[in-house]
Every structure is written in C-alpha cells, then in structure tokens.
C-alpha positions as CSV (number, residue, x, y, z in Angstrom):
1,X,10.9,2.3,-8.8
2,X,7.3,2.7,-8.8
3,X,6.3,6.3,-6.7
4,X,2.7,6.6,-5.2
5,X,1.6,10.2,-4.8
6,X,-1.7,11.0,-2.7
7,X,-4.3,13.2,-5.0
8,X,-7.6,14.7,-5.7
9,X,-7.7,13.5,-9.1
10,X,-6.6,10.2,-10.8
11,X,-4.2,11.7,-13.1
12,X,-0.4,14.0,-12.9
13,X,-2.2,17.1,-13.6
14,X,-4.9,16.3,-10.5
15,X,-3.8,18.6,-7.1
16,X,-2.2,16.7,-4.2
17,X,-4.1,15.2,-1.3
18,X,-2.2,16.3,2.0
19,X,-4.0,13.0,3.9
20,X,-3.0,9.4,3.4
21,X,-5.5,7.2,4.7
22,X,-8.5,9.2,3.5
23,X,-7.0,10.6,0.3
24,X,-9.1,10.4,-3.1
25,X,-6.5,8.8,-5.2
26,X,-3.2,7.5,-5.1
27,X,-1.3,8.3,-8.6
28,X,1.3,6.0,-8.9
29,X,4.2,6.2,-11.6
30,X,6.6,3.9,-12.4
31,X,10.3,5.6,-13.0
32,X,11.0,2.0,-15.6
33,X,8.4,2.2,-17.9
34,X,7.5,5.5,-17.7
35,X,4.2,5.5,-17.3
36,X,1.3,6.8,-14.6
37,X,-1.5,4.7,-13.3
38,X,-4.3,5.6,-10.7
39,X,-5.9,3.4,-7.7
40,X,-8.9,4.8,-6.2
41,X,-9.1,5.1,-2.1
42,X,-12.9,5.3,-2.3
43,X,-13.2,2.1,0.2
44,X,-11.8,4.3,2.9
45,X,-13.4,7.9,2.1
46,X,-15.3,7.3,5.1
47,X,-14.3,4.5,6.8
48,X,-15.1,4.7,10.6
49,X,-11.8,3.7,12.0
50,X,-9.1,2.1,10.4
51,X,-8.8,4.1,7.1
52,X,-4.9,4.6,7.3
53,X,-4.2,0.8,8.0
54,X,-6.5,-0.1,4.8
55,X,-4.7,2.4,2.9
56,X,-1.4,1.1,3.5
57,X,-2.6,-2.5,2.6
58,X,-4.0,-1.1,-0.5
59,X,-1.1,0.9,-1.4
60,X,1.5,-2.4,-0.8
61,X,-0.2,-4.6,-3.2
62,X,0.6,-1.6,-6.1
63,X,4.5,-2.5,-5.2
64,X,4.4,1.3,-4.7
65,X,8.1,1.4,-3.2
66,X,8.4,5.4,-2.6
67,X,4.8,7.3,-1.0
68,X,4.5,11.1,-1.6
69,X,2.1,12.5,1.0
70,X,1.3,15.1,3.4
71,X,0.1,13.4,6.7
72,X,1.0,9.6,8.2
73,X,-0.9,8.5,11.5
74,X,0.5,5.9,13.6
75,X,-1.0,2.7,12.4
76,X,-0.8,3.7,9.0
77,X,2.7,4.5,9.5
78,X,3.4,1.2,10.9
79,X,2.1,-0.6,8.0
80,X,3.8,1.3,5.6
81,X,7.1,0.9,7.8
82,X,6.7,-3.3,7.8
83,X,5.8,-3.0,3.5
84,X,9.4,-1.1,3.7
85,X,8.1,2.0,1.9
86,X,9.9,4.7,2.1
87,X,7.9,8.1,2.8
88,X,8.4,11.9,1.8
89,X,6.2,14.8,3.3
90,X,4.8,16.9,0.7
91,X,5.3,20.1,3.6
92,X,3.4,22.8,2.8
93,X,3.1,22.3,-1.7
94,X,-0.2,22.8,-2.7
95,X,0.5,22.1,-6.1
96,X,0.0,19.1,-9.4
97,X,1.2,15.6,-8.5
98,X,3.6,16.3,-11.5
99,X,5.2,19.1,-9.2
100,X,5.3,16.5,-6.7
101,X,7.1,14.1,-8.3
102,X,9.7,16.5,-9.7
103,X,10.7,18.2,-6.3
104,X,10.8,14.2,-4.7
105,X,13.2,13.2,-7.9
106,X,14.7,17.0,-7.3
107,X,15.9,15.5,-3.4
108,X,13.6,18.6,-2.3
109,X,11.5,16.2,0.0
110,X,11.8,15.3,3.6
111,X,11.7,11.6,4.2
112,X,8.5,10.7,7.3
113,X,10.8,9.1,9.9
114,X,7.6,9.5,12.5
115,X,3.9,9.6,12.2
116,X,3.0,13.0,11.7
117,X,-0.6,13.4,11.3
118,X,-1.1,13.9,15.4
119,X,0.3,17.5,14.4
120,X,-2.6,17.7,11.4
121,X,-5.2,20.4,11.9
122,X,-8.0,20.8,9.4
C-alpha cells in the first residue's frame, strides 16, 4: 500500500500540511518496500482556481492508495473519490509526517467521508 501524507517538507521528519490542494509536498511511503519518496505540489501553490482537482490528478498517477491530510474541498474530493483513495483527517496533529503515519497505521485516524475544507478557517 503506498500512503501519501500532505507536508511542509519533502521528507518524514518535515511537519504536516493541514491543506490538500495547496499543500507543499506530498510524502508518500510505500508499506512494501519500505521506503519514502516526495512529489512536489509547487504547480498548484498558487493556482487561481482549480488547485484541489490538480492535486488529486497528481496524487493518482503516484498510485498513492491511502491520503493523510487535514482539509478536502469538494472537487478535489470528487477526484480522489473516482481514483478510489481512501482518506484520513489529520484532526487537530500538528506534528512530523512520521507521527502521521504511525497514528494512521495505529487506526487513530478518521476516514473523510465528506469534503471538509468548507469548515476550514485560516
């Protein structure tokens, strides 16, 4: 299974990104081979409209089955949704991307059943 985590940084020890579409990085690690790989989001940093959507395109092509992140809009839920991956709120951890993955492989994650960045405040 290969996990995607939104992030400042491109590594585990970077802090998590609470935003999807207009997150820095997505750190992705792959549970088989045990190893961690990072995709810049710099296409979509400021992206007028449409940032989420591209994001979700982006992330598919990774084969990212599992996303770790704070705040989903609507379209960008959709896409995700039709790619069939599955998605976790980060809730209110501030922490590494390494803490993320071990309270997701903990079962201490909620799964995103709805868009949820309509509730996002900055």
């Amino acid at each position: 299974m290969k996990i995607a985590i939104t992030a400042h940084g491109e590594n585990r020890q970077a802090a998590v990104d609470s935003r999807f579409g207009r997150a820095d990085y997505f750190v992705l690690y792959d549970q088989e081979s045990d190893t961690w790989d990072s995709l810049p989001n710099t296409q979509n940093l400021e992206a007028a409209h449409g940032a989420g959507i591209q994001a979700g395109q982006t992330l598919a092509k990774t084969g990212a089955n599992v996303l770790i992140t704070g705040h989903i809009g609507p379209k960008a839920f959709k896409v995700l949704q039709a790619e069939q991956i599955a998605m976790y709120s980060l809730g209110e951890m501030n922490g590494t991307v390494e803490e993320a993955l071990a309270a997701f492989l903990a079962g201490k994650l909620t799964a995103i059943a709805v868009p949820n960045a309509l509730d996002f405040k900055k």
